[in-house]
N, C-alpha and C positions, 0 to 999 in steps of 0.2 A: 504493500500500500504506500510505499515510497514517503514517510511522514503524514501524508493527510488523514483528517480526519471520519474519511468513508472509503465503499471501494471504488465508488464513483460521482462525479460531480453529473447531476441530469438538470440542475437548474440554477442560474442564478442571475439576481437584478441588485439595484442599487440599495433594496432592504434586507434580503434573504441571502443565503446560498442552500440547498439543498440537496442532501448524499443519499446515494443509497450505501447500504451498507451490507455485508453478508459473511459471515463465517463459516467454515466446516467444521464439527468438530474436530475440534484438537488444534486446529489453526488458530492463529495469534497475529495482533496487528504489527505493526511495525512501532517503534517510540514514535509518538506524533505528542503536538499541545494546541492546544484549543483554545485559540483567542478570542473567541466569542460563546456570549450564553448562548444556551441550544434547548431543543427537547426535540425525543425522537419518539415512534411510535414503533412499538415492536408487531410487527409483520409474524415472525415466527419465532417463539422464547425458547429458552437456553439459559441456560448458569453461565455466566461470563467470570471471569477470573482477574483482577485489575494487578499490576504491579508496577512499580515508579521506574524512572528513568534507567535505576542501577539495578532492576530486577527484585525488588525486595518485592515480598506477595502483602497489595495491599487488602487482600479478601475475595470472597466472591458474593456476587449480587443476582439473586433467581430473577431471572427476566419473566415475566408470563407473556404468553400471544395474548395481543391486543392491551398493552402494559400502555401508558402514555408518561414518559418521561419529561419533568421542566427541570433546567439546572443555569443555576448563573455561575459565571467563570469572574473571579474578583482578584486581584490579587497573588495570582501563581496558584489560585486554588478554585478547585467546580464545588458548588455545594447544591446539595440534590431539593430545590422547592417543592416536588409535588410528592403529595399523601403517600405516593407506593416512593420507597427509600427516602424519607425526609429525613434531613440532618444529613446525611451520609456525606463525608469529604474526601475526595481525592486529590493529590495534584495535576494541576491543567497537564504537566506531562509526564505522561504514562504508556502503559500501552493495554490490551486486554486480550487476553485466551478464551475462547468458547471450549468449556470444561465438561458442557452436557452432550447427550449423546445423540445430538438432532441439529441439523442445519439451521444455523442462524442468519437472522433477516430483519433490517429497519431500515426504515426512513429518518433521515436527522436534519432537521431545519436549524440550521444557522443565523441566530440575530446579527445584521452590521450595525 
């Protein structure tokens, strides 16, 4: 995924940018960071696996299909705004593993 933050750019204007995103299991992204707050809509859930820039395991987070993710990026940090993972902090860079045993799939709208 060569740093970015999906596996493909399918849209973007002067407000948005919009990724689609997809994992296999056991696949993992590349270190990317995320300069913009985002929420993504999970398409097809998976337990994802987060870890920082030097590999340290920062957890894992049960994605469900049809999950709808909001998170603001502040400060070198994402923090998770909506009801499913509220509170939950990572650093903007990271990267993440699909650790479940099913194809993973979203949508991620990027605020500029």
């Amino acid at each position: 995924m060569s740093g970015k933050v999906g596996s493909e750019k399918v849209f973007e204007n002067d407000k948005v940018i919009v990724w689609n995103f997809e994992l296999a299991p056991g696949e993992e992204t590349e270190v990317h960071t995320h300069e913009h707050s985002y929420m993504w809509y999970a398409v097809a859930g998976t337990t994802l696996q987060a870890f920082d820039e030097h590999g340290n395991d920062l957890g894992e987070l049960d994605v469900p299909t049809g999950a709808v993710y909001s998170l603001k990026v502040e400060n070198g940090e994402i923090e998770v705004l909506s009801e499913i993972g509220k509170g939950l902090r990572i650093p903007a860079r990271h990267k993440a593993r699909n650790v479940g045993p099913t194809h993973y799939r979203e949508i991620l709208v990027e605020y500029k």
